[in-house]
C-alpha positions in Angstrom: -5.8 -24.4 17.9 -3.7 -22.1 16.3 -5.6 -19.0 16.2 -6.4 -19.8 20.1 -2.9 -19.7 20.9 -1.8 -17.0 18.9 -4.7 -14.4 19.9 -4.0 -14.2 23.5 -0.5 -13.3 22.9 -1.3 -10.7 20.9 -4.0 -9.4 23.6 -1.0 -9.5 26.1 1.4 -7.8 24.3 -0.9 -4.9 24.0 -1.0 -2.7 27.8 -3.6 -2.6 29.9 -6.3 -0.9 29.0 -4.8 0.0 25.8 -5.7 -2.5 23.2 -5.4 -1.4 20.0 -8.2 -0.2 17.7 -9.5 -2.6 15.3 -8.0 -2.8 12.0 -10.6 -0.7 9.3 -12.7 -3.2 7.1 -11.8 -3.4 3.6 -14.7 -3.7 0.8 -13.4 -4.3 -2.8 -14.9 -4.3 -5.9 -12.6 -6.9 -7.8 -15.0 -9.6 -8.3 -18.2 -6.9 -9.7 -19.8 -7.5 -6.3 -18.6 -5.2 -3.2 -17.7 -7.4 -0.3 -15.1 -7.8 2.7 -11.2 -8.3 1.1 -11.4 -11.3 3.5 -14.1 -12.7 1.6 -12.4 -12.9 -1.8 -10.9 -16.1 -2.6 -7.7 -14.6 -3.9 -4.7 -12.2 -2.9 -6.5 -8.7 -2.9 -5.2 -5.6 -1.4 -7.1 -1.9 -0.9 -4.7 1.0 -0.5 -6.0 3.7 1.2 -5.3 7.0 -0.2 -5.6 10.2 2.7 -4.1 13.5 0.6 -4.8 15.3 4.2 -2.8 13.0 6.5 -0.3 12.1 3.6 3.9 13.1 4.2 4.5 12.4 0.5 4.9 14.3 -2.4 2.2 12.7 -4.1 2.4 12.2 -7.4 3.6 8.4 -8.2 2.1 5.1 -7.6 5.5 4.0 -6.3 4.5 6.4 -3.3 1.4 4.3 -2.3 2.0 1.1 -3.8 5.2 -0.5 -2.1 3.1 -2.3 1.0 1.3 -4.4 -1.8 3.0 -8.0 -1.9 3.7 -9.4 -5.3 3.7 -5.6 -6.8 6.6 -3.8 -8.3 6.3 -0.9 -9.1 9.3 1.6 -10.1 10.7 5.0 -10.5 12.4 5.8 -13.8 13.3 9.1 -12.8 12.1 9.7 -16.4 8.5 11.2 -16.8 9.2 10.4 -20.7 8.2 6.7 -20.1 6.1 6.7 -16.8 6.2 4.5 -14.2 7.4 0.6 -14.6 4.6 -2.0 -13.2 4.8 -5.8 -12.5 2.9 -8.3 -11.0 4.3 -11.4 -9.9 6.8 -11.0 -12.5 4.7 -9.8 -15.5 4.9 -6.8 -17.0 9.0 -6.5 -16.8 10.0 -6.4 -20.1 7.8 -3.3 -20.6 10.5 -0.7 -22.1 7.9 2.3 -22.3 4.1 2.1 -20.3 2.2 -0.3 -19.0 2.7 -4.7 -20.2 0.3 -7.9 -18.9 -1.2 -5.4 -16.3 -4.5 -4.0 -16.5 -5.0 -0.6 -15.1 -8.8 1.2 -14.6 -9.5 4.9 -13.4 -13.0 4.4 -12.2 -13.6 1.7 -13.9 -12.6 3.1 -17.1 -9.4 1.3 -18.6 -6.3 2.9 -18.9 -5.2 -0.1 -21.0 -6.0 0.1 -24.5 -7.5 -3.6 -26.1 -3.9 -4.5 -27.5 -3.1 -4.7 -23.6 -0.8 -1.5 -23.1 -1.1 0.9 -20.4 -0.1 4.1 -19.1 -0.6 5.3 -15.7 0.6 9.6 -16.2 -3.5 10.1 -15.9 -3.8 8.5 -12.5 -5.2 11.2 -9.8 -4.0 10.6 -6.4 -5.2 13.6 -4.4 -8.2 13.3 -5.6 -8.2 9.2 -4.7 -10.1 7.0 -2.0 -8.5 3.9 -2.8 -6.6 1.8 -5.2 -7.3 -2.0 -5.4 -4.7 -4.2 -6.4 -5.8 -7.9 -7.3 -3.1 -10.7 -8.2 -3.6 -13.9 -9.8 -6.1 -16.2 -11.8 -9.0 -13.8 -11.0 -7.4 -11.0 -13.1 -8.1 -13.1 -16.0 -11.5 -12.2 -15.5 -10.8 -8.9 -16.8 -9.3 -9.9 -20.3 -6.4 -8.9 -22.4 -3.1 -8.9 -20.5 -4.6 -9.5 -16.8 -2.1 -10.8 -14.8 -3.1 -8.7 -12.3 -5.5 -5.6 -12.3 -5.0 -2.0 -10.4 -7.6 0.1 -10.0 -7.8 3.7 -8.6 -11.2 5.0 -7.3 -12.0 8.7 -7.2 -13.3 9.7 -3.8 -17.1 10.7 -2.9 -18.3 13.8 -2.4 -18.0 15.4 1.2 -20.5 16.6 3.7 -20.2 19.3 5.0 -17.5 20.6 2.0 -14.0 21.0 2.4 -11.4 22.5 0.7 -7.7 21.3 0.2 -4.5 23.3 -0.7 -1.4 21.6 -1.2 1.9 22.6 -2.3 5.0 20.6 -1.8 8.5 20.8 -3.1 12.4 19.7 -2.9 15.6 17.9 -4.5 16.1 18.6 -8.1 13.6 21.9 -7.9 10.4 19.7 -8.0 7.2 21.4 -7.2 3.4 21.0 -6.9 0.2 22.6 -6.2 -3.0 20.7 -6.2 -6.5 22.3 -5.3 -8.9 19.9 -4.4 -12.7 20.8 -3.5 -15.7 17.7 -2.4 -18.9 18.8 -1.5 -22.4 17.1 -1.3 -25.6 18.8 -1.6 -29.0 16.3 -0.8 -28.4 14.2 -3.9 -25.6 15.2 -5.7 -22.1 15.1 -4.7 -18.8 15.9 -6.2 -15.0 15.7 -6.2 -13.2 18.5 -7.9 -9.4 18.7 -8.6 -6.2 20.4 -10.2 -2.8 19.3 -9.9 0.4 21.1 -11.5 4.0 19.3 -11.0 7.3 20.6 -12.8 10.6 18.9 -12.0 14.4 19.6 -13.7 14.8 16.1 -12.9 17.5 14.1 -10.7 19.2 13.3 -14.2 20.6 15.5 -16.8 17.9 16.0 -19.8 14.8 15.0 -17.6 12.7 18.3 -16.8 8.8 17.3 -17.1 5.8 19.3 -16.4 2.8 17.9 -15.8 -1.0 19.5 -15.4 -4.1 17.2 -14.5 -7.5 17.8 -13.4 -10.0 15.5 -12.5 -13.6 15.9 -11.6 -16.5 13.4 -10.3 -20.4 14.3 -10.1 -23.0 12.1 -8.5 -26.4 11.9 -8.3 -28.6 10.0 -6.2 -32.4 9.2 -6.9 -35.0 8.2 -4.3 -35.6 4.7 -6.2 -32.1 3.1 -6.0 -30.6 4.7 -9.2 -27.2 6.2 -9.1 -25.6 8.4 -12.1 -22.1 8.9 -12.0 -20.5 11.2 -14.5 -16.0 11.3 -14.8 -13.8 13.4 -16.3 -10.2 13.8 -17.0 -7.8 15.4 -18.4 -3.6 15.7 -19.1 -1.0 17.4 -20.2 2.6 17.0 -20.4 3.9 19.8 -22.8 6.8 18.1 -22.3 9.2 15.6 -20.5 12.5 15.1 -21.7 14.3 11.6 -22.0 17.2 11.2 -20.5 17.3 7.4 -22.0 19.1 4.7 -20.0 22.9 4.3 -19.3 25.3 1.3 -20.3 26.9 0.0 -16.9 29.8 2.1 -17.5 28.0 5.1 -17.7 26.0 4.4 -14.8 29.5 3.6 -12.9 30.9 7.3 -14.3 27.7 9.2 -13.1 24.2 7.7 -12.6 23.1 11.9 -13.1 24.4 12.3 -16.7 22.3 11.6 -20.2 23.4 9.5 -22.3 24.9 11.4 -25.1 22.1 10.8 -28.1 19.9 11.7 -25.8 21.1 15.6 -26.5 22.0 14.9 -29.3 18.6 14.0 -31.1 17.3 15.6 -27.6 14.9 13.2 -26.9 11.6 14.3 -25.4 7.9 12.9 -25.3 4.7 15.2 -25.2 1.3 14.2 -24.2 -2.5 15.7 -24.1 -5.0 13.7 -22.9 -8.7 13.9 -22.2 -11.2 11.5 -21.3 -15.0 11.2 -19.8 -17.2 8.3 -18.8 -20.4 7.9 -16.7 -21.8 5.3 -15.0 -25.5 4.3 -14.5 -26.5 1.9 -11.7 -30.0 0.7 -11.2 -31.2 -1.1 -8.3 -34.4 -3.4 -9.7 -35.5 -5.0 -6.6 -33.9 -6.7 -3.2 -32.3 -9.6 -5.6 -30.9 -8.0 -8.3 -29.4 -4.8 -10.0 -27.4 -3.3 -13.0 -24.7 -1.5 -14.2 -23.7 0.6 -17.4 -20.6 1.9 -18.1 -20.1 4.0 -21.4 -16.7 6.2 -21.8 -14.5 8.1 -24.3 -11.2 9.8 -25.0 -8.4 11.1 -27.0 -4.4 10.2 -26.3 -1.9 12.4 -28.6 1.8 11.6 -28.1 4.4 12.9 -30.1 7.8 11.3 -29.0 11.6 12.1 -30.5 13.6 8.9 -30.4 17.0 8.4 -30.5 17.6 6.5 -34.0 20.7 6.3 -36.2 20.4 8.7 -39.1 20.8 6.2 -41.7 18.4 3.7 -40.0 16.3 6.3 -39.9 16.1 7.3 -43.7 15.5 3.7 -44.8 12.6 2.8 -46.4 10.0 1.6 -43.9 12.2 2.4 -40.9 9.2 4.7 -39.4 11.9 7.2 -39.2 13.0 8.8 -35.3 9.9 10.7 -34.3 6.5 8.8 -33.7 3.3 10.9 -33.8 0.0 8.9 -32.6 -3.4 10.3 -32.3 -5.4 7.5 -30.7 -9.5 7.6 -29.7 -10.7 5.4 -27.8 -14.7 4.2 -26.6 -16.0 1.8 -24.9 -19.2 0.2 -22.9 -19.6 -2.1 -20.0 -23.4 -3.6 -19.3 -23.7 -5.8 -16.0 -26.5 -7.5 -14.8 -26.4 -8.7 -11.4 -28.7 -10.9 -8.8 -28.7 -12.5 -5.6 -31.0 -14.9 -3.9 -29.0 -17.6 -1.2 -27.4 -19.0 -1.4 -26.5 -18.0 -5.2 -25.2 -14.3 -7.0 -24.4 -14.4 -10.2 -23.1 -11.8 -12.6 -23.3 -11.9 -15.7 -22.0 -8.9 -18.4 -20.5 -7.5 -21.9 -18.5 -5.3 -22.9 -16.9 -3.6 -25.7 -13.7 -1.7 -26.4 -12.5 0.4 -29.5 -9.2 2.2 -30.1 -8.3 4.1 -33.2 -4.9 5.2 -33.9 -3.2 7.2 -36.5 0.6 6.7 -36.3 3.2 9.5 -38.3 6.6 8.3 -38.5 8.7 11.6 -39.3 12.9 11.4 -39.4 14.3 13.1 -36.5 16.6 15.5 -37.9 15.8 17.9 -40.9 19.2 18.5 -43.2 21.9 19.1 -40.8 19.7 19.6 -37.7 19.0 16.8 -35.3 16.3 16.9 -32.9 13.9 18.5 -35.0 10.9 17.0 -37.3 12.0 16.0 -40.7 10.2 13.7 -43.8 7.7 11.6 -43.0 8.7 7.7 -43.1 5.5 6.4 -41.7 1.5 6.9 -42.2 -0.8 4.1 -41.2 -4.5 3.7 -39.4 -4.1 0.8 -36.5 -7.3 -0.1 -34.9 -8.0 -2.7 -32.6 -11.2 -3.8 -31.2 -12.0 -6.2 -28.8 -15.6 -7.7 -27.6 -16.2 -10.3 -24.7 -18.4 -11.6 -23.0 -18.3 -12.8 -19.2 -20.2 -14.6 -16.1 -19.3 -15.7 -12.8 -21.3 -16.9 -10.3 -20.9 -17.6 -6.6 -22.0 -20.6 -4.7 -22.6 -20.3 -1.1 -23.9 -23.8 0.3 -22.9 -23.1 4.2 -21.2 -20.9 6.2 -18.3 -23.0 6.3 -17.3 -22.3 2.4 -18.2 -20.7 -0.8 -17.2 -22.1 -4.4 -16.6 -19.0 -7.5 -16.6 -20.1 -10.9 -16.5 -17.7 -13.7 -15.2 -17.4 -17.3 -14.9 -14.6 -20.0 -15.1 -14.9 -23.5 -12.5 -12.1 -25.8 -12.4 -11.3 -29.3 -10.0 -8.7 -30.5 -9.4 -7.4 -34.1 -6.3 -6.4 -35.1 -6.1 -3.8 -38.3 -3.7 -1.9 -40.0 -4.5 0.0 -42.6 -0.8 1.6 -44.5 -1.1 4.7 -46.1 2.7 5.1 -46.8 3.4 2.5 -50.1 5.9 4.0 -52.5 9.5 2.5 -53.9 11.1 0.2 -51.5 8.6 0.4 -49.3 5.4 -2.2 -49.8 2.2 -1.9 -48.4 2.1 -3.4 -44.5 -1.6 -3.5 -44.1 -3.3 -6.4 -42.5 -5.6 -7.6 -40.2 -5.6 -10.6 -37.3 -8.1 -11.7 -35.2 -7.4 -13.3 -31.5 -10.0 -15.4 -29.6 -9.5 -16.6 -25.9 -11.8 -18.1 -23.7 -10.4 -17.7 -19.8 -12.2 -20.0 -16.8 -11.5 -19.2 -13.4 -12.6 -20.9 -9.9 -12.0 -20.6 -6.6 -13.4 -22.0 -3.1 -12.6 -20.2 0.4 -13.1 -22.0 3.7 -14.3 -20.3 7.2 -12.4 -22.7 9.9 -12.9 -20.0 12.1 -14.5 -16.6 12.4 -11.0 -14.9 12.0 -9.0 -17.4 9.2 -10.2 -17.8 5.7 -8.5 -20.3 3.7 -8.4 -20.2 -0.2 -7.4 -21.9 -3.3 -8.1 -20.4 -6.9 -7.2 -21.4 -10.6 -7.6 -19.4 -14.2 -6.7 -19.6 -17.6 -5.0 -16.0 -18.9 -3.9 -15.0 -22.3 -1.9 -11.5 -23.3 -2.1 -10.4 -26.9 1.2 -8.4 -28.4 0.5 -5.0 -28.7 0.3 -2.6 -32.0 3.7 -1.8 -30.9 5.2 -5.3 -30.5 3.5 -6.1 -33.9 5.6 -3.3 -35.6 8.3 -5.1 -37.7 9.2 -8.6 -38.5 11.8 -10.2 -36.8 13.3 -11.5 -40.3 13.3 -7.9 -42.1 10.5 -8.5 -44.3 7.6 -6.5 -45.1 4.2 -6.1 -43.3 3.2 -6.4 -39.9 4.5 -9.1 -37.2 1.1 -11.1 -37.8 2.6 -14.3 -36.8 3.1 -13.3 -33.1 1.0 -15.5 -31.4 -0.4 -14.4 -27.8 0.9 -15.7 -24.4 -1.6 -18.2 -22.8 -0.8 -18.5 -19.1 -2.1 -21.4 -16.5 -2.3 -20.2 -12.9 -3.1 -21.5 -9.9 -3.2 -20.0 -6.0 -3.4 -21.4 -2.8 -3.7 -18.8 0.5 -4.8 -18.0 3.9 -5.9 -14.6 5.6 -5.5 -14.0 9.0 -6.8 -11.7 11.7 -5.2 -12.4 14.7 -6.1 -10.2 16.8 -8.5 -7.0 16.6 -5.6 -4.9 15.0 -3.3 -7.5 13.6 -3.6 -9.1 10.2 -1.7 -11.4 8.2 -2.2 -12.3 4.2 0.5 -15.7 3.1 0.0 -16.9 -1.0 2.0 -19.0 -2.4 1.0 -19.1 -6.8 2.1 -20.3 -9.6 2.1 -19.3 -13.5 2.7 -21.1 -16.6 3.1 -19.7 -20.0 3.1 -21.1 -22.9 4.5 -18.8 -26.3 5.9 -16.0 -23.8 6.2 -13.0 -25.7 10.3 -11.9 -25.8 12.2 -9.8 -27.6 13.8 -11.6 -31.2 16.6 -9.0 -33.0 17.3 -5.0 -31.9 18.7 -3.3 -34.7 18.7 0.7 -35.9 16.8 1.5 -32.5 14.3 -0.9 -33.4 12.7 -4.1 -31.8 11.2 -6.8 -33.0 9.7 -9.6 -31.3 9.0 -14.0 -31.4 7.5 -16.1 -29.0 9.4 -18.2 -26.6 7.3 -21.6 -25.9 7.4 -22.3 -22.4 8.4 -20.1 -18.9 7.1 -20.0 -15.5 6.8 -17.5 -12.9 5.9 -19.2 -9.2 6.4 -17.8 -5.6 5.1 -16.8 -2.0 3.8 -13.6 -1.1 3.2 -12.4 3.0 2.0 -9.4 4.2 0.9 -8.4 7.8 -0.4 -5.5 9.5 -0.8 -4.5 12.8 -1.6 -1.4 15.2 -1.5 -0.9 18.9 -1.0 1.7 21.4 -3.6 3.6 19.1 -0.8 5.4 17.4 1.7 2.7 16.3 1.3 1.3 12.9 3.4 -1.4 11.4 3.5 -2.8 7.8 5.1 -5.6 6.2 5.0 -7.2 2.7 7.5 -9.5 1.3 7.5 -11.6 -1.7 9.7 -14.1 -3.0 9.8 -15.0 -6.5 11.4 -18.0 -9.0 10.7 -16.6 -12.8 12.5 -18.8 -15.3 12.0 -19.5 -19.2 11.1 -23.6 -19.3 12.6 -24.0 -22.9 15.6 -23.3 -24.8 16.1 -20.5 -27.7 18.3 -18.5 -28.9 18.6 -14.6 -28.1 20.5 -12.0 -29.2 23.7 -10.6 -27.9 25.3 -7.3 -29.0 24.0 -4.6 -31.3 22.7 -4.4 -33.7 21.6 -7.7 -33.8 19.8 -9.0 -36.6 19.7 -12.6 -36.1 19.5 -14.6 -32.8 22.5 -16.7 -32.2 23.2 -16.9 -28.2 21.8 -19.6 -26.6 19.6 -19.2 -23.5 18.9 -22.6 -21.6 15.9 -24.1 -20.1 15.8 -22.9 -16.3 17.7 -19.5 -17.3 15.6 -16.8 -15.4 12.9 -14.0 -17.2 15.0 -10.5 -17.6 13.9 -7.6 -15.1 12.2 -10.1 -12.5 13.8 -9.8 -8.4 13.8 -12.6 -6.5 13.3 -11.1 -3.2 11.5 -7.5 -2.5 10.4 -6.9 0.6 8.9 -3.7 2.1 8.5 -2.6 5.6 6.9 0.8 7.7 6.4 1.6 11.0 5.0 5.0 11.5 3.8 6.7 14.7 1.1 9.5 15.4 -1.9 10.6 13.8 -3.3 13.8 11.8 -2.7 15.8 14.7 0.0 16.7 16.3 3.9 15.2 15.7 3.8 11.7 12.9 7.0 10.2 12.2 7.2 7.2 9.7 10.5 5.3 9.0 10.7 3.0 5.6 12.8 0.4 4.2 13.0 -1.6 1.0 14.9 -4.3 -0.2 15.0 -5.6 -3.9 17.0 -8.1 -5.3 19.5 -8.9 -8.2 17.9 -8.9 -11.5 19.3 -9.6 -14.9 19.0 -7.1 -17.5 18.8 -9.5 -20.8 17.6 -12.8 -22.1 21.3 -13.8 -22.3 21.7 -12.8 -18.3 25.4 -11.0 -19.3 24.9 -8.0 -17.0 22.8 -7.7 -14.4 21.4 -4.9 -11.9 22.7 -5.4 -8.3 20.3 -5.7 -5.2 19.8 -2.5 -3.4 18.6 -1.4 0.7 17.1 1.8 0.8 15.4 3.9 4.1 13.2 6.5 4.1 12.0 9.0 6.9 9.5 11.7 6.8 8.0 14.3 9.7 4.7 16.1 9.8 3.0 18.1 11.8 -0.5 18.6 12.4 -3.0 21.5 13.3 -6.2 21.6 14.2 -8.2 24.6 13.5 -11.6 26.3 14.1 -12.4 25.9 10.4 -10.3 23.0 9.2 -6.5 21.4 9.4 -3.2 22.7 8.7 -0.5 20.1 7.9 3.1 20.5 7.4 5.9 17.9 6.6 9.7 17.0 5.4 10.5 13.7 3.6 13.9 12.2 3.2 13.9 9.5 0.7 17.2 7.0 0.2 18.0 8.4 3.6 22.2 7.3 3.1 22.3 8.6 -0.6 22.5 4.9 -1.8 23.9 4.3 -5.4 21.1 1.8 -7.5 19.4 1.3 -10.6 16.1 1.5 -9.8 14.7 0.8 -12.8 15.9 -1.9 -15.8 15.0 -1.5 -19.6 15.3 -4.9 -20.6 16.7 -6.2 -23.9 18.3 -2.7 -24.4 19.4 -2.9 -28.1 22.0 -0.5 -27.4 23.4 -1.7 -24.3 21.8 0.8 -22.0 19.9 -1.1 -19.6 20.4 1.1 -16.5 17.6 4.0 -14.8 19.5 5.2 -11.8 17.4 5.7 -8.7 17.7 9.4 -7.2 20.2 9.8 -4.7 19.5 11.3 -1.0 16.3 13.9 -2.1 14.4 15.9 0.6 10.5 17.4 -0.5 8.6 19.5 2.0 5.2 20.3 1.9 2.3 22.4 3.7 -1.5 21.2 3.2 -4.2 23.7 4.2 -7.6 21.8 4.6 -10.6 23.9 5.9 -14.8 22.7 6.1 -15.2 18.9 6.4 -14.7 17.7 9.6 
């Protein structure tokens, strides 16, 4: 009854003889199996990524990520500690990378096994498609899933095209990329070099950053498919302009704070990585899979320590050196025979780091590499195990059940024992089992109805591990992981040919959330809080018409509170908790209210026009909820122009982003130890850009 009333009212509102064009179908990996996103009995989005027809600079995930619902991501406007990621709430208290997210490049993770992340790798021109999945499913991809992103690397193209793009604006920002996809009988590939410099919107936040990424495939007669990825970065260097205490931000939202010169603060990275992927079909029912990757991370990062902290023994000293390589497999074994497919798979992950503590200052000069403080091997390895299986009895509805299996090792071996100083090594081992179910319902050809539940569980990372919360020696071993319980009910929508509407409302329980204990000499250490719970609605809808008119909408409301007392910490430095935090006080860093919203006009040719707004609420900086980071409005407008020509496509456009210069944090560090919670947005910033496309068609 309700779709009947509401499709002919859509019909109608579009003129005669001008319907709009069906909505493209979306196919998604994130259950191992590719089918329709309107199959999957859980919230599931597909961003398409189009480097030709894009009015963008292109180089963040906060460009092509804001239509998701239940997302955040956000802009540090510091390329010294990436982007900030959260889903449905998880992942704020992240002060540097990636938390309780996990991130894949073509199916290789970009989380390590301890559950960190990092996104500075991630290839947009060379993209198809990034798939965001929220909820209990994620759990189905282990350590730290509350929801997974993956970015996919686009085929090859036939006939082969070339794209140039260069783009720059505000605060002297500039990129080139060269992209080249070709396919010849069996073998395709996807070829690309990006190179982006910025002197940043802030005082002491000039980056540079060079990537390349290339994909080869090969297609055989019999089914098989070999898939070989590589990838590589490097940030000689991105300075850290560090965040601002309120008063600072107040003064000028454009200045570093002062340690930041004067220890100059700065991050450099090198990164390489390669991976291929072997898929063999066996016969009509069944198939499988073999992923096997490796890579190398080297950071070197000055910090902004005390000097005397930084001379203690065991303080790690102010500079932190890791050299990290990292392996892994995936084997998947699929087959399908109605009304059953089951998958069932292994996998294994290995990361080896060796971290250098070294005092950030040498005699009188700061900034500089002094005496070592630190020398240790971490390493942390984690096997599992999982299966799910889909049930499909009748057209009418299909039941999901699934479940993965994890065991991680944690070790740390110390290699820097002396005087005052006692050896930290140790090892600890973490075991989860995580079930997940679902059942979607076909009322009708055009509604699918959904309800899903999982089990979840996030480790601490090497880094949360890093000191004990009551100054002692060794290793934070007895930090236990966060075990979530999370259930999802939903409906999907298609309302018409070119209209589509996605509603969710979830909930999350956690028990020993991981938060932040004592800050003290630029350090943090870390306890468990026992109960807090993140629940909400999510909505979404998309719709085109007139054949040129596009609208977007995504909203998501969100209630993230800690369910028990404890006691936090309040001013710095702060060595023992003593401020108490009630039961029903709300998580740090988490909005109530973001919603997102688009409505663009044209096509790759000729005059497009796309107007943007978002909205994001309050949020409170620290456990203790004494400052807090006010809600912000901000539009956006870009204009591009399209050519056809004999041989290709010329493309040139102007962006305005936070079109009436609006002053706003858009980003938190929460459970600053020094009071410096605030990472002011840009203000009003313009970026033009020309993209010169020739073969393809």
């Amino acid at each position: 009854m309700l779709l009947a009333a509401l499709r002919p009212a859509a019909v109608r509102a579009e003129p005669a003889g001008d319907a709009g064009a069906p909505l493209p179908a979306v196919v998604v990996t994130a259950t191992r199996a590719s089918e329709p996103a309107f199959e999957v009995p859980a919230a599931i989005d597909a961003v398409r990524i189009d480097p030709a027809g894009s009015d963008r600079l292109a180089v963040d995930l906060s460009e092509v990520l804001g239509g998701v619902p239940g997302v955040l991501v956000r802009n540090r406007q510091n390329r010294a500690q990436d982007e900030q990621i959260s889903i449905r709430g998880f992942g704020s208290r992240a002060t540097f990378g990636v938390r309780g997210v996990r991130l894949y490049t073509d199916g290789i993770p970009a989380t390590m096994p301890d559950g960190a992340g990092q996104v500075s790798h991630f290839n947009l021109d060379s993209a198809e498609r990034i798939e965001v999945l929220r909820g209990p499913f994620s759990a189905l991809y282990g350590n730290a899933s509350a929801g997974v992103i993956q970015l996919f690397t686009a085929d090859g193209a036939d006939p082969p095209e070339w794209r140039l793009g260069l783009a720059g604006g505000s605060d002297a920002a500039a990129r080139t990329s060269l992209n080249w996809r070709d396919r010849f009988g069996a073998l395709d590939s996807n070829l690309d070099l990006d190179r982006f410099r910025t002197a940043g919107y802030r005082d002491h936040s000039a980056a540079e950053r060079i990537s390349a990424n290339a994909k080869l495939a090969w297609q055989s007669a019999d089914g098989a498919r070999l898939t070989v990825l590589a990838n590589t970065l490097s940030i000689p260097e991105a300075e850290d302009p560090l965040g601002l205490s309120r008063e600072e931000f107040a003064e000028d939202p454009r200045q570093a704070t002062a340690v930041a010169r004067l220890f100059d603060t700065r991050k450099e990275v090198r990164q390489t990585q390669g991976g291929a992927i072997w898929e063999q079909t066996l016969s009509a029912h069944q198939d499988w899979r073999l992923l096997a990757y490796a890579g190398r991370r080297e950071v070197t990062q000055f910090l902004a320590i005390p000097v005397g902290a930084q001379a203690s023994p065991g303080s790690g000293g102010g500079v932190v050196d890791l050299d990290g390589d990292y392996r892994g497999a995936d084997l998947r074994w699929s087959w399908r025979s109605a009304p059953f497919e089951l998958t069932i798979g292994t996998s294994i992950e290995d990361f080896d780091q060796q971290r250098r503590g070294y005092e950030n200052f040498f005699g009188d000069l700061l900034g500089v590499r002094g005496v070592m403080r630190r020398d240790e091997t971490d390493r942390v390895r984690s096997v599992d195990q999982y299966a799910q299986l889909q049930w499909t009895p009748a057209e009418a509805w299909s039941l999901f059940v699934g479940g993965r299996r994890s065991t991680l090792a944690f070790t740390v071996a110390d290699r820097y024992v002396g005087t005052g100083n006692p050896d930290d090594s140790g090892r600890r081992d973490y075991t989860a089992t995580t079930p997940v179910a679902g059942l979607i319902v076909r009322p009708h050809d055009d509604l699918r109805l959904y309800a899903n539940w999982g089990e979840g569980f996030e480790t601490p990372t090497l880094a949360e591990l890093g000191y004990r919360s009551d100054g002692g020696a060794g290793l934070n071993f007895e930090l236990r992981p966060a075990r979530s319980h999370s259930s999802e009910l939903g409906a999907k929508l298609r309302l018409a040919p070119a209209l589509e509407a996605n509603v969710a409302l979830f909930r999350a329980d956690t028990d020993d959330e991981i938060a932040v204990a004592t800050n003290a000499g630029g350090r943090s250490t870390y306890r468990n809080v026992a109960r807090a719970r993140r629940q909400g609605a999510e909505a979404s809808v998309q719709a085109q018409w007139s054949g040129a008119w596009r609208l977007q909408l995504a909203a998501t409301w969100l209630d993230a509170r800690f369910r028990s007392p404890f006691l936090a910490c309040a001013g710095t430095p702060c060595t023992t908790p003593s401020v108490p935090v009630a039961s029903g006080s709300r998580l740090p860093g988490v909005p109530r209210l973001s919603v997102h919203a688009q409505l663009v006009h044209g096509d790759d040719t000729g005059w497009r026009w796309r107007a943007r707004f978002e909205h994001v609420g309050d949020v409170p900086v620290n456990d203790i909820a004494s400052q807090s980071a006010a809600a912000y409005d901000v539009f956006g407008l870009d204009l591009g122009y399209g050519l056809a020509l004999a041989n290709g496509k010329l493309r040139a456009f102007a962006d305005l982003d936070n079109l009436f210069d609006r002053r706003y944090a858009g980003s938190v560090i929460v459970n600053d130890g020094n009071g410096r919670y605030y990472e002011p947005a840009a203000g009003r910033s313009l970026t033009v850009g020309l993209q010169w496309q020739w073969g393809g068609h």
